[in-house]
DSSP file (Angstrom, degrees, kcal/mol; ACC not computed):
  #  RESIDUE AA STRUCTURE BP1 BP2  ACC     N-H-->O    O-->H-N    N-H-->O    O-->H-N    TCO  KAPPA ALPHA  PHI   PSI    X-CA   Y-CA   Z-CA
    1    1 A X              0   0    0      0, 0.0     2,-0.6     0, 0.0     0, 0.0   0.000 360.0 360.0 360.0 127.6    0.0    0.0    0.0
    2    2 A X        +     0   0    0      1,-0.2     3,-0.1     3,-0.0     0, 0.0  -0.776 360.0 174.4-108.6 124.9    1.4    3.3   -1.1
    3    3 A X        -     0   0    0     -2,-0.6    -1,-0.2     1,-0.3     2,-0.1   0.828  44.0-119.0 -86.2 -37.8    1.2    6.1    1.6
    4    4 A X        -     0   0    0      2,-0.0     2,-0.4     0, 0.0    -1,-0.3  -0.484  48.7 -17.7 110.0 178.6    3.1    8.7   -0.3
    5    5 A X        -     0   0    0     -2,-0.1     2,-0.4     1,-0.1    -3,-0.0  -0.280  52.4-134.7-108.8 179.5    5.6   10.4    0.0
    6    6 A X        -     0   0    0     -2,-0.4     2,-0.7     1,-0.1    -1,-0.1  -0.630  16.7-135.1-101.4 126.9    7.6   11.1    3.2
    7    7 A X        -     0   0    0     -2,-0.4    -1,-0.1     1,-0.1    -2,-0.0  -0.539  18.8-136.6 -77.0  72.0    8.8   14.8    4.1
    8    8 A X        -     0   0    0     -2,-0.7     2,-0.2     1,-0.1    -1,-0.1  -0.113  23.2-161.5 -61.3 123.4   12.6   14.6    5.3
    9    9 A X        -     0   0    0      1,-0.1     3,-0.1    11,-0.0    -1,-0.1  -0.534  17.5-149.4 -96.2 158.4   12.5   17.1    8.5
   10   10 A X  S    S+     0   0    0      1,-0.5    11,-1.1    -2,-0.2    12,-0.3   0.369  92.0   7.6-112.8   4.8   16.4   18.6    9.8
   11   11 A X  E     +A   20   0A   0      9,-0.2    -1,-0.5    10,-0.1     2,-0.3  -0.646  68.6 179.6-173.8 141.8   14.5   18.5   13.3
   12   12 A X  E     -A   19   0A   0      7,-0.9     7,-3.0    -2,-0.2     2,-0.4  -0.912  36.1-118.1-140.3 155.2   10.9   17.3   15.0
   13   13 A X  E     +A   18   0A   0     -2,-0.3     2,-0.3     5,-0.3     5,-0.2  -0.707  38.8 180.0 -93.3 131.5    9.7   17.6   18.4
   14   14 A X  E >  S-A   17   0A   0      3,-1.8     3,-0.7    -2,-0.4    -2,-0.0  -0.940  71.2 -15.5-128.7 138.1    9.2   13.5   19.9
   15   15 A X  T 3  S-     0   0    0     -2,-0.3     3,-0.1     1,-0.3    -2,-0.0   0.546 133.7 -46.1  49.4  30.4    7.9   12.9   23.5
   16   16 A X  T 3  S+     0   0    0      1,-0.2     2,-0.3     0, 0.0    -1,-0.3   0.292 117.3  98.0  88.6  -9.1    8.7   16.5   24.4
   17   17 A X  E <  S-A   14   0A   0     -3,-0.7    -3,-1.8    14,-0.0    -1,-0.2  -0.891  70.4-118.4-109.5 154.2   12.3   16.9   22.9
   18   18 A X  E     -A   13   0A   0     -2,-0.3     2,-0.5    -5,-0.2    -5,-0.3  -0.406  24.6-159.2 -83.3 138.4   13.5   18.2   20.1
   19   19 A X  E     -A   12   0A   0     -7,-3.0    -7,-0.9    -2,-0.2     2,-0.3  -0.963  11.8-161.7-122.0 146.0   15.4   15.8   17.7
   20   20 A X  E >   -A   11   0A   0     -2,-0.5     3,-0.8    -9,-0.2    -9,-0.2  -0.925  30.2-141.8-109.2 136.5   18.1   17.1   14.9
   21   21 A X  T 3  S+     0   0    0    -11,-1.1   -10,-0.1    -2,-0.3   -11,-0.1   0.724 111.6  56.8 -62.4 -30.6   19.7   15.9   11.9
   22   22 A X  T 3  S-     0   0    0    -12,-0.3    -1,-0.3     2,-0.1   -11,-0.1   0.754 106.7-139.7 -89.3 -16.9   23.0   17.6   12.9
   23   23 A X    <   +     0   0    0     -3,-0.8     2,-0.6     1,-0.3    -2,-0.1   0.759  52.8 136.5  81.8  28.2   22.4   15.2   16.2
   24   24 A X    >   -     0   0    0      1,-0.1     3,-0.8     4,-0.0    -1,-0.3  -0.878  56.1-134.7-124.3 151.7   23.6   17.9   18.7
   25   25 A X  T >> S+     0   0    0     -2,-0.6     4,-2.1     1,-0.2     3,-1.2   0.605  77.9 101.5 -38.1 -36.1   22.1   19.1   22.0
   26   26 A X  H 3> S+     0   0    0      1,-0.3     4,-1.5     2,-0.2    -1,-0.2   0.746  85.2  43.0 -25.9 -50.8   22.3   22.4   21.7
   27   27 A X  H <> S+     0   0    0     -3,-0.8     4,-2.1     1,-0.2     3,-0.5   0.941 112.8  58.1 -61.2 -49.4   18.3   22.7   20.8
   28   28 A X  H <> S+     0   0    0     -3,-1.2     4,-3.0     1,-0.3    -2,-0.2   0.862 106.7  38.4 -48.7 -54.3   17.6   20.4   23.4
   29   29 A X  H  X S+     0   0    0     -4,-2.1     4,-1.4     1,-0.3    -1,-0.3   0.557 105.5  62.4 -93.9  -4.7   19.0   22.0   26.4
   30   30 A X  H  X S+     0   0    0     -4,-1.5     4,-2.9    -3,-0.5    -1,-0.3   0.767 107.5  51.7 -91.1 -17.5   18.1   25.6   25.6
   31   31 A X  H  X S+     0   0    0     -4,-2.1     4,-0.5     2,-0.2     3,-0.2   0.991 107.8  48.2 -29.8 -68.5   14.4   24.3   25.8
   32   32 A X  H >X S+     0   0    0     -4,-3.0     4,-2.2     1,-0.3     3,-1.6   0.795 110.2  49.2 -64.6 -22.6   14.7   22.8   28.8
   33   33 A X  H 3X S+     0   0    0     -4,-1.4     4,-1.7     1,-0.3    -1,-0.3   0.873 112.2  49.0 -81.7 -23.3   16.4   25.8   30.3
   34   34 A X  H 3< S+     0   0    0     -4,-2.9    -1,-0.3    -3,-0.2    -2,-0.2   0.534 113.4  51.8 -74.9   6.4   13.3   28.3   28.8
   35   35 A X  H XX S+     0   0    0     -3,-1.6     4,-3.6    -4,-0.5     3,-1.2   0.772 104.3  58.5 -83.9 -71.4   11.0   25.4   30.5
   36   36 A X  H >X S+     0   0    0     -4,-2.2     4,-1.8    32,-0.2     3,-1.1   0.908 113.4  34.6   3.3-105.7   13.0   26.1   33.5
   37   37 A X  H 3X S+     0   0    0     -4,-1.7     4,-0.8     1,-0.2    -1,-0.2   0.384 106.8  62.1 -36.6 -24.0   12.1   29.5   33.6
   38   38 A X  H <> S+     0   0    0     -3,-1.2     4,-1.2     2,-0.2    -1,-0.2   0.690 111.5  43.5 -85.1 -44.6    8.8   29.5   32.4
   39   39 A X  H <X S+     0   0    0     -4,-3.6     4,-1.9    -3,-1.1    -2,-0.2   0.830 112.2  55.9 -81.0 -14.1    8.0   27.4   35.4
   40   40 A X  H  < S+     0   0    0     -4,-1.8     3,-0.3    -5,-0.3     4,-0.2   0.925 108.3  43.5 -64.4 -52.1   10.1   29.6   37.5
   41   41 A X  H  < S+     0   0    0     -4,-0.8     4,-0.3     1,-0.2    -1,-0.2   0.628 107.5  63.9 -90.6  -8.7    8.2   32.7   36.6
   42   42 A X  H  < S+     0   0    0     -4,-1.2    -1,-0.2     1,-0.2     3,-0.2   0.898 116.8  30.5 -63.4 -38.8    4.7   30.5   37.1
   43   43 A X  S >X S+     0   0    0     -4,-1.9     3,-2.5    -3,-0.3     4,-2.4   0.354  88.3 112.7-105.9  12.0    5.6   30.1   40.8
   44   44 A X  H 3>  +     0   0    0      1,-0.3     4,-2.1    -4,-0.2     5,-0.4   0.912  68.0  64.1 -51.3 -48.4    7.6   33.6   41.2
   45   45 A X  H 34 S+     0   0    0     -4,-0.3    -1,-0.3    -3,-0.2     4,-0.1   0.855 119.6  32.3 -49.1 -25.7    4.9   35.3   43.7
   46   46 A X  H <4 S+     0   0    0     -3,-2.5    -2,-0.2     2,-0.2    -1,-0.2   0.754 117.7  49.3-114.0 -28.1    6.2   32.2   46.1
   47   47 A X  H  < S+     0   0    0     -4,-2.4    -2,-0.2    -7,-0.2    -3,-0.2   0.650 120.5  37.4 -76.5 -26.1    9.5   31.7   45.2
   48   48 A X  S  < S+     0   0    0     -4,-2.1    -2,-0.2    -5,-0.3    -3,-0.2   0.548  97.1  99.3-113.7 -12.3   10.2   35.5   45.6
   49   49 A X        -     0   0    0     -5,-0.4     3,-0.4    -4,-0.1    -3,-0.1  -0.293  59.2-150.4 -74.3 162.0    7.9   36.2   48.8
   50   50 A X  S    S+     0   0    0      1,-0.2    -1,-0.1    -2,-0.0     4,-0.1   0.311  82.9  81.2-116.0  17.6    9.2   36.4   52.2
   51   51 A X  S    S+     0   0    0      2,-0.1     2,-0.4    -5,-0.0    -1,-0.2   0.272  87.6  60.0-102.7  18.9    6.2   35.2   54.0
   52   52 A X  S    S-     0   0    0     -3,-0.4     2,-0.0    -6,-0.1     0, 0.0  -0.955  97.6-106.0-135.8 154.5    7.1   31.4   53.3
   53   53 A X     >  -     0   0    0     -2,-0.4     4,-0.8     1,-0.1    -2,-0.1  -0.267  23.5-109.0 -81.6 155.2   10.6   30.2   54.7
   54   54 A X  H  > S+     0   0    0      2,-0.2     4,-2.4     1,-0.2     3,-0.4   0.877 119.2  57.4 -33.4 -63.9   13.9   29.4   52.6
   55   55 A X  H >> S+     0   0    0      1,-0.3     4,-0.8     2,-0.2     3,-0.6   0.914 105.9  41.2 -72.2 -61.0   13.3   25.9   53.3
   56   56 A X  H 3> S+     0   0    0      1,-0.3     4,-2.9     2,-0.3    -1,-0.3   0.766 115.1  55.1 -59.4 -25.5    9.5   25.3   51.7
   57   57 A X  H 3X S+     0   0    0     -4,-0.8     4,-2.5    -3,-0.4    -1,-0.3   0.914 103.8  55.1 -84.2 -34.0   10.5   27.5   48.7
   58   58 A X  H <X S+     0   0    0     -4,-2.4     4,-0.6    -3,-0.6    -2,-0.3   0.583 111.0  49.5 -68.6  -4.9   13.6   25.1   48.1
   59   59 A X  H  < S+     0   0    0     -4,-0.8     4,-0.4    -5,-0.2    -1,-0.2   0.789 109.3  42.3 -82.3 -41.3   11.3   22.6   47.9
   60   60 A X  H >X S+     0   0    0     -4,-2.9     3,-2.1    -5,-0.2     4,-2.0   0.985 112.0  56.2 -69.8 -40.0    8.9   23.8   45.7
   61   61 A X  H 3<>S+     0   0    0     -4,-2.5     5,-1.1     1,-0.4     4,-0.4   0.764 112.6  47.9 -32.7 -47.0   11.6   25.1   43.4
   62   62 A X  T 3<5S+     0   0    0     -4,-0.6    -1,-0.4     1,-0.2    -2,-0.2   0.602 115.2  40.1 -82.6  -4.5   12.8   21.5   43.5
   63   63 A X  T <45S+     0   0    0     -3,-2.1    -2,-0.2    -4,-0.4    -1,-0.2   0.852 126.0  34.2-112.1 -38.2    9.7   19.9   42.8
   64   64 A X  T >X5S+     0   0    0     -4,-2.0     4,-1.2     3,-0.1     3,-0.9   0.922 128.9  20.6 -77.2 -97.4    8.5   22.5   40.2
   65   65 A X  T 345S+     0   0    0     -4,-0.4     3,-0.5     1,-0.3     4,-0.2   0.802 122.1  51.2 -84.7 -44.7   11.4   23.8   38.1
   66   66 A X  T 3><S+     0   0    0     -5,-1.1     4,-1.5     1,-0.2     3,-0.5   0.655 110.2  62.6 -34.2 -34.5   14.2   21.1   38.6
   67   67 A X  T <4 S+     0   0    0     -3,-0.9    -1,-0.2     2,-0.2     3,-0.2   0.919 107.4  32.2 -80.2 -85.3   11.4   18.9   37.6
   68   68 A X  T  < S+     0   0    0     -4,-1.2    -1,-0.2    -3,-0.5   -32,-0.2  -0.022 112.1  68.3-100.8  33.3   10.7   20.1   34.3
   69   69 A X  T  4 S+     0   0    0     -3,-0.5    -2,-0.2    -4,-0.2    -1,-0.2   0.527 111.9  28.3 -84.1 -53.0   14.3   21.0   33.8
   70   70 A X  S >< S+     0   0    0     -4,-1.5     3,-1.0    -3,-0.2    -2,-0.2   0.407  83.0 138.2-111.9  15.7   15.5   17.4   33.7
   71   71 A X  T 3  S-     0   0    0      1,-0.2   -39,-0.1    -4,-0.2    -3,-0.0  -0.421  85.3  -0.9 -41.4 116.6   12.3   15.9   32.4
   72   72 A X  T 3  S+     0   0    0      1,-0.1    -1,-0.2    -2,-0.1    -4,-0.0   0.914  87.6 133.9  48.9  39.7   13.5   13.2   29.7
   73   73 A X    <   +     0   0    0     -3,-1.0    -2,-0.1     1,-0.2    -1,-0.1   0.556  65.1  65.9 -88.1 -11.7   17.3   14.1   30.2
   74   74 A X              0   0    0      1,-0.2    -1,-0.2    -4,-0.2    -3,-0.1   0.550 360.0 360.0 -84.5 -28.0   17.9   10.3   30.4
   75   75 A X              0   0    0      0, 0.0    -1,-0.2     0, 0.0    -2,-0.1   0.395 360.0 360.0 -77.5 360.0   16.9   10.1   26.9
């Protein structure tokens, strides 16, 4: 059965990362760090307030933006 034909891409997004023909990171890791940031500036009102302790803001920090920083870094 003929599908047609098939589009040769130099990079497509798979399971949330970016993949390349030139087969470097580069793409990859400035994502995750604007992912990073994006969740950083979602939780900023708490991360940047002083009415919750050092310790509960390093947590969320870790649980939020470390999170979806190293999301599918093992791949």
């Amino acid at each position: 059965m003929y599908m047609g034909d098939v589009e040769k891409m130099d990079r497509f997004c798979y399971l949330g990362d970016t993949i390349s023909s030139c087969s470097g990171c580069e793409i990859v890791v400035s994502r995750r760090c604007r992912l990073g940031w994006i969740k950083f500036n979602e939780q900023a009102s708490i991360l940047a307030g002083r009415r919750i302790t050092m310790r509960v803001r390093g947590k969320i920090c870790k649980a939020c933006v470390r999170t979806a920083m190293v999301y599918g870094s093992e791949t």
